[in-house]
C-alpha positions as CSV (number, residue, x, y, z in Angstrom):
1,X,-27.0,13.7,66.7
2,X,-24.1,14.6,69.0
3,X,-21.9,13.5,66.6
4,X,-23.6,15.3,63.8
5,X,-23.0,18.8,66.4
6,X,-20.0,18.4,67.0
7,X,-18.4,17.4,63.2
8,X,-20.5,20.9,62.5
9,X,-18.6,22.6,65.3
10,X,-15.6,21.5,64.2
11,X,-15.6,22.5,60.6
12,X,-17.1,26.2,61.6
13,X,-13.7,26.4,63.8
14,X,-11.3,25.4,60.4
15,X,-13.3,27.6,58.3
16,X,-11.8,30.8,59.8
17,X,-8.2,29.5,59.4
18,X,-9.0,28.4,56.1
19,X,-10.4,31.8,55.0
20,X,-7.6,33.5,56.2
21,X,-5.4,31.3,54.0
22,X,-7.5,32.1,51.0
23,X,-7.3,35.9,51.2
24,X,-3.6,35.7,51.7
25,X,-3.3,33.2,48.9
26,X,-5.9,35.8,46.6
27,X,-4.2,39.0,48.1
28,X,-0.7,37.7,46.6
29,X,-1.3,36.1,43.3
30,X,-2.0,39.8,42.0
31,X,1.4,40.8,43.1
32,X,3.5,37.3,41.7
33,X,1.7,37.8,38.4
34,X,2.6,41.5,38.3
35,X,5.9,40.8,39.1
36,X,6.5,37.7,36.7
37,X,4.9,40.0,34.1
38,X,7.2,42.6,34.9
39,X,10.2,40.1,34.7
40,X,8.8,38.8,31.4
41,X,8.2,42.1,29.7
42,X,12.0,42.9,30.7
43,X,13.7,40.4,29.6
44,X,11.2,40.4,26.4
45,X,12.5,44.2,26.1
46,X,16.0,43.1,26.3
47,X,15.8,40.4,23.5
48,X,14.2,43.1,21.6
49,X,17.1,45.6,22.1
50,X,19.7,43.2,21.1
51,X,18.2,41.3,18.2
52,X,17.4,45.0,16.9
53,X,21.2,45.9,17.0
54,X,22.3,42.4,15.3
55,X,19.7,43.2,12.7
56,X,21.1,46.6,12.4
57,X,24.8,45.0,12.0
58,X,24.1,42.8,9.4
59,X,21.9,45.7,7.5
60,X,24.9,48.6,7.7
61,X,27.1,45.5,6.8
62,X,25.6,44.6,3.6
63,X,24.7,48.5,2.4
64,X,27.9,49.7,2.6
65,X,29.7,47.0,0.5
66,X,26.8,46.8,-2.1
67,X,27.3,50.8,-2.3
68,X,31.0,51.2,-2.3
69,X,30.6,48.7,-5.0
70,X,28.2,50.8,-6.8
71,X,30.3,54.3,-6.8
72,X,33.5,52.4,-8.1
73,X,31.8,50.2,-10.5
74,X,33.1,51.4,-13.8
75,X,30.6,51.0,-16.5
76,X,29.9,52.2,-20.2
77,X,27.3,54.7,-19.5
78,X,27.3,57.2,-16.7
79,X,27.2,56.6,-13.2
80,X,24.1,57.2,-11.7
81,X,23.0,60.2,-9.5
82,X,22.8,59.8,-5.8
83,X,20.3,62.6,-5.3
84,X,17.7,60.3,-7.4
85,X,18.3,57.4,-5.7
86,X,18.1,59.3,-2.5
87,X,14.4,60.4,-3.8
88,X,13.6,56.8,-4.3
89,X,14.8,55.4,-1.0
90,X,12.5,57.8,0.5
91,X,9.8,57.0,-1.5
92,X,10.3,53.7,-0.8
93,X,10.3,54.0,3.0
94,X,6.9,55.6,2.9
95,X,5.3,53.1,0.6
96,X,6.7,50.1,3.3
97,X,5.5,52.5,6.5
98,X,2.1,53.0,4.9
99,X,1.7,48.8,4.5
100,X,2.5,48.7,8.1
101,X,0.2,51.1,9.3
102,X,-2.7,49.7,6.9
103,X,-1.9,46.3,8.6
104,X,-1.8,47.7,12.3
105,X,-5.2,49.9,11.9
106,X,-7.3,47.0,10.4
107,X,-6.7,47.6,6.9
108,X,-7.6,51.4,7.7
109,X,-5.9,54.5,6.8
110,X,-7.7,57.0,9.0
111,X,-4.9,57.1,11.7
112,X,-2.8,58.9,9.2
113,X,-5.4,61.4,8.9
114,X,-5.7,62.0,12.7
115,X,-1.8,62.0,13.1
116,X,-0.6,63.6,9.9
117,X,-3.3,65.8,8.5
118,X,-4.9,67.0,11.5
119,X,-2.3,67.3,14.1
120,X,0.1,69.6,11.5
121,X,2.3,71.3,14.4
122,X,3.5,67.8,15.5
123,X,4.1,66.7,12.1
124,X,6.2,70.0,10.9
125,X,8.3,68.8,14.1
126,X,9.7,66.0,11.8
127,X,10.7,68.5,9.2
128,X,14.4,69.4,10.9
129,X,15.2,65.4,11.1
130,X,13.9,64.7,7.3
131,X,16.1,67.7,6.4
132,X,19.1,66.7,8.2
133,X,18.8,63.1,7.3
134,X,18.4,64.0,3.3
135,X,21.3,66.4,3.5
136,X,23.4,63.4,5.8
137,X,22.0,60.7,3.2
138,X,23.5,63.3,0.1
139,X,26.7,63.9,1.9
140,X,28.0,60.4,2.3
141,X,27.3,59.8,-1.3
142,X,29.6,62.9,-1.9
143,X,32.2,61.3,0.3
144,X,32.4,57.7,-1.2
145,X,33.1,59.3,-4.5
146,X,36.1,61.6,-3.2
147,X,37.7,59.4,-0.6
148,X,39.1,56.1,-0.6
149,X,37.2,53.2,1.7
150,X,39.4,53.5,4.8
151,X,39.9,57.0,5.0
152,X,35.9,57.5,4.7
153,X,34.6,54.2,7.5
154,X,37.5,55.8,9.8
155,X,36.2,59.3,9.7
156,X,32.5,58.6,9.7
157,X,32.8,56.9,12.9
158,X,32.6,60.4,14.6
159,X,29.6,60.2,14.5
160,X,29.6,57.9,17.8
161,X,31.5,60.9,19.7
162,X,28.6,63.3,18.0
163,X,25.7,61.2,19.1
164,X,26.9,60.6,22.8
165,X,27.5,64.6,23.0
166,X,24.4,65.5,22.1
167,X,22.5,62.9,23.9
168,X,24.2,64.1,27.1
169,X,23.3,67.9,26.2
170,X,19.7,67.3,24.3
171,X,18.5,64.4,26.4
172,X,20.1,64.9,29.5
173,X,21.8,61.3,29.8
174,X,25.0,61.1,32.0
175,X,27.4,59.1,30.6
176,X,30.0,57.3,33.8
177,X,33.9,57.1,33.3
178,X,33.4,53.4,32.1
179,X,30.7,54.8,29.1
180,X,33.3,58.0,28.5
181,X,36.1,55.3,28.3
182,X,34.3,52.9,25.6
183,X,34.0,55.6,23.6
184,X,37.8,56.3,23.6
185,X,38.8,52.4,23.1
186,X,35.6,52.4,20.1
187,X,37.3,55.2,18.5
188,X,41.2,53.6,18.8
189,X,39.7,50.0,17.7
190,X,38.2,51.4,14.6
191,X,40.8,53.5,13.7
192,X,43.2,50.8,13.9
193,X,40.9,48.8,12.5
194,X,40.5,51.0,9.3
195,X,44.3,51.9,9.3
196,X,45.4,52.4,5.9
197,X,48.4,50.3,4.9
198,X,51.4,51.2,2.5
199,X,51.3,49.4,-1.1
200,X,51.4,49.2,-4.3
201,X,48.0,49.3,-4.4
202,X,47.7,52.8,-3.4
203,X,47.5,54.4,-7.1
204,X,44.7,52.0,-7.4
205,X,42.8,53.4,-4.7
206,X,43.8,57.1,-6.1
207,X,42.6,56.2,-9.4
208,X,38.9,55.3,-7.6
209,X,38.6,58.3,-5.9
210,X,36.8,60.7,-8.2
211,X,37.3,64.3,-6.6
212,X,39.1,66.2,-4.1
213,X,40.1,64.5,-0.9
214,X,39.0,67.8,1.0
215,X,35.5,68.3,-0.6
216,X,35.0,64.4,1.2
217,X,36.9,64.5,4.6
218,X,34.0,68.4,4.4
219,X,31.6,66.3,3.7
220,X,32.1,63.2,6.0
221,X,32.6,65.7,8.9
222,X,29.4,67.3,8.2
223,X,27.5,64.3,7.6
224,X,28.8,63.1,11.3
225,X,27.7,66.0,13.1
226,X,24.1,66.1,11.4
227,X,23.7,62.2,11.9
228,X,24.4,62.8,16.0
229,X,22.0,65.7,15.9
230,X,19.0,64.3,13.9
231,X,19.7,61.1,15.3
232,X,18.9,62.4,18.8
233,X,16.1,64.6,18.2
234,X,14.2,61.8,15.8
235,X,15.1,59.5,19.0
236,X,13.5,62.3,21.7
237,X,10.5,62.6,19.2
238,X,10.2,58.7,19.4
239,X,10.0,58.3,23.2
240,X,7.8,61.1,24.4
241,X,5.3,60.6,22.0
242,X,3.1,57.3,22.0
243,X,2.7,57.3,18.4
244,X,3.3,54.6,16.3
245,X,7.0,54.2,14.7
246,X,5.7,53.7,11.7
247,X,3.7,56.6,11.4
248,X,6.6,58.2,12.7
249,X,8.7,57.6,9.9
250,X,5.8,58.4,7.3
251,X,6.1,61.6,8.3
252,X,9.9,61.8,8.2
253,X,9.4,59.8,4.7
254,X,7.5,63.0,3.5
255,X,9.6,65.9,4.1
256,X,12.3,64.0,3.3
257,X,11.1,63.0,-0.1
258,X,10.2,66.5,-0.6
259,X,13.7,67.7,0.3
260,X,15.4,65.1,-1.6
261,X,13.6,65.9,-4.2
262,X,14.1,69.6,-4.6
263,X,17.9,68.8,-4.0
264,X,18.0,66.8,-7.1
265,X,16.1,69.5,-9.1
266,X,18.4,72.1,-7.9
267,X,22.1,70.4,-8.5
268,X,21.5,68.2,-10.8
269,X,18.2,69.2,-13.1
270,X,20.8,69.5,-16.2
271,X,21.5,65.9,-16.1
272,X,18.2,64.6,-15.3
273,X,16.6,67.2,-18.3
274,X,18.8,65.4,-20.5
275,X,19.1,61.3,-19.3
276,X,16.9,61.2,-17.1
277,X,16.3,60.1,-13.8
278,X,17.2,56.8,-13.8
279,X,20.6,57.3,-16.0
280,X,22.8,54.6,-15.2
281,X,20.3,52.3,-12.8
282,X,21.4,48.6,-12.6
283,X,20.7,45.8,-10.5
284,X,23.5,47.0,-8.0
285,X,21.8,50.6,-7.8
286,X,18.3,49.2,-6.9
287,X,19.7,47.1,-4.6
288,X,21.5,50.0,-2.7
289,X,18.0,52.2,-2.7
290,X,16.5,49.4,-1.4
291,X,19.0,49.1,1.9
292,X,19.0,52.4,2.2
293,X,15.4,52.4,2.6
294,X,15.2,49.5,4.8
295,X,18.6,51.1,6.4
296,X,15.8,54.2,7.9
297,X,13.0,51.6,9.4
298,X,15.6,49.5,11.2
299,X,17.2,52.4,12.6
300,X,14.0,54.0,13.8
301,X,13.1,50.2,15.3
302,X,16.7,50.4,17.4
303,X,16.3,53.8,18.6
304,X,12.9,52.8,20.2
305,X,14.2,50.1,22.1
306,X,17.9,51.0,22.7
307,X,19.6,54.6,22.2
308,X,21.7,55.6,19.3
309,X,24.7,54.8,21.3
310,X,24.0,51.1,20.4
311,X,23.3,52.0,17.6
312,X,26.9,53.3,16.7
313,X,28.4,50.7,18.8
314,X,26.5,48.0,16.0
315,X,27.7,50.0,13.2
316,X,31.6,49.9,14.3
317,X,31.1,45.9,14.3
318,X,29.5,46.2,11.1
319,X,32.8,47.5,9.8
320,X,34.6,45.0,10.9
321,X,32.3,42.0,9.4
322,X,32.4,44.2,6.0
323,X,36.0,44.2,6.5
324,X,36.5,40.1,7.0
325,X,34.0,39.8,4.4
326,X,35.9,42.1,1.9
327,X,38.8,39.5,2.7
328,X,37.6,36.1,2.9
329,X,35.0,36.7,-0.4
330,X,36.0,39.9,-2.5
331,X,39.8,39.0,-1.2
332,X,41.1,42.3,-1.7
333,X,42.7,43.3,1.9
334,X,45.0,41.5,4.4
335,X,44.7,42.3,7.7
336,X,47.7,42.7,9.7
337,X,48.3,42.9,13.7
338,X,46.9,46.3,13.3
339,X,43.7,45.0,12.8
340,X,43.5,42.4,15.1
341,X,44.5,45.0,17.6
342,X,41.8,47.3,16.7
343,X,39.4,44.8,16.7
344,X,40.2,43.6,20.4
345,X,39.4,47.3,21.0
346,X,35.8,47.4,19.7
347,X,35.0,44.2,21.4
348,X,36.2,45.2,24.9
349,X,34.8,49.3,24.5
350,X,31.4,46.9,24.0
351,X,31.9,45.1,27.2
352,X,33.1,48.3,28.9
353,X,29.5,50.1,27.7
354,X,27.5,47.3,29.2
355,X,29.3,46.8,32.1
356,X,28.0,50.4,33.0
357,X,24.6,50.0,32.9
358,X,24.2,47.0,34.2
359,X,24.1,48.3,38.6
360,X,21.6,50.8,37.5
361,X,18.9,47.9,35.9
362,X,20.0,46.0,39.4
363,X,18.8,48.8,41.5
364,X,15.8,49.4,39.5
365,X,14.7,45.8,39.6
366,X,15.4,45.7,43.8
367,X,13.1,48.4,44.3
């Protein structure tokens, strides 16, 4: 019986101690598993980011070889018209979107209702990026048919500079000496990259150009300063609202479509009275309205989980894949110390960029 007592005295004195280690242990766990969480959803943000941009590389990569290819194709009939493929990339885009959001909303359209139909003030917001992006889209066609390749990837890379400026002035990000820097050293390593070299071959390249060389170094400068602008404002759109991207991009497909579409009826109705819309379609054309479409949704993706920063930094190393592919497969350029050069550039500018963010996400993760 005393025994009994006592082995009940002695587990009522461990109980206490024990207790205590419980609600420690169940006080804790909530905070490890937020913090692993934290730590998972990170890095899973991370993989995101960069997986988008190599996406985007390979995308930018393949449409601008398959559509340089299509503006200097020579064939018997005419060529066809950029403003209708244009129309049809954008028609495209919303089509794809629309599948998306069907799929997300359990096979239910109604959230376009509540987002596009009802809510029209926050959809007439994506009316000044569809309009900018149609006239951007337009413009670049107009410069691949008055300038040669180089003189048109060289120029268009701008469009970095334009970005970063109006990211510092529209979304208040500071850019540090090392993030001011890349930007120099992207700009030298594509130049150099692109640097058009002396040959016999230059008569060649003449004969390809189909217009004035001012009418596309106008319209490659234009098309960079609009792609910084709507670029940034689509991006401040993206991250201070909680709307779906896809929706997002629905509603950008509709003005744009709209836009594109009155721009086709306005310069070239003539043409399309008399051949049609689809004068001078081929596999190679469909092909191109089918990047560019996919070109918009991959673009949106990147901007929701990086900045467009990245995203001009992925289409400067685009250049330089499209430029090893034009040699190794098409074998029509030879690069020369020039390029080598340039392309030491782009790599370290990319190095310099990350190397600046990198003691603010430290900072961030200590506290």
């Amino acid at each position: 019986m005393l025994e009994s007592s006592s082995h009940v005295r002695q587990k009522s004195e461990e109980c206490p101690s024990s207790s205590r280690q419980d609600t420690i242990i169940t006080r804790l766990t909530p905070q490890l598993s937020a913090d692993s969480k934290m730590v998972l959803s990170q890095t899973h943000s991370v993989r995101l980011k960069y997986l988008s941009l190599g996406v985007l590389v390979l995308q930018t990569t393949s449409m601008v070889l398959t559509l340089r290819y299509s503006r200097t194709l020579k064939g018997d009939g005419p060529r066809y018209l950029a403003s209708s493929a244009v129309v049809l990339s954008e028609l495209l885009k919303i089509l794809v979107c629309t599948l998306f959001v069907f799929k997300e909303n359990n096979f239910s359209l109604r959230v376009l209702k509540e987002e596009i139909v009802n809510k029209p003030v926050e959809t007439m917001y994506l009316a000044i990026p569809a309009g900018i992006y149609t006239l951007q889209n337009n413009l670049l066609y107009v410069a691949l048919s008055n300038l040669d390749a180089a003189t048109y990837q060289v120029t268009y890379q701008l469009k970095i500079l334009t970005t970063a400026l109006f990211s510092v002035s529209m979304l208040g990000k500071r850019l540090g000496f090392y993030q001011w820097l890349s930007l120099l050293f992207l700009m030298a390593g594509v130049t150099l990259v692109q640097w058009p070299t002396q040959s016999e071959d230059d008569t060649e390249q003449k004969v390809l150009s189909a217009g004035s060389r001012f009418v596309g170094l106008i319209a490659v400068l234009m098309a960079c300063i609009s792609s910084g602008f709507a670029g940034v404002y689509f991006e401040k759109i993206l991250k201070e609202t909680k709307q779906s991207v896809w929706v997002r991009n629905i509603q950008l497909g509709l003005f744009g479509f709209v836009f594109a579409f009155i721009g086709m009826i306005v310069y070239e109705g003539q043409k399309v009275r008399e051949s049609g819309m689809f004068q001078g379609y081929s596999t190679i054309t469909c092909t191109v309205v089918a990047l560019q479409a996919q070109n918009g949704l991959i673009i949106a993706v990147v901007i929701k989980y990086a900045d467009n920063i990245l995203k001009g930094f992925a289409t400067s190393l685009s250049i330089i894949m499209s430029t090893v592919i034009s040699y190794f497969l098409l074998e029509d350029f030879n690069p020369t110390w020039v390029f080598f050069f340039g392309s030491v550039l782009v790599i370290a500018a990319t190095f310099f960029y990350g190397h600046e963010r990198k003691p603010a996400s430290d900072s961030a993760t200590k506290i």
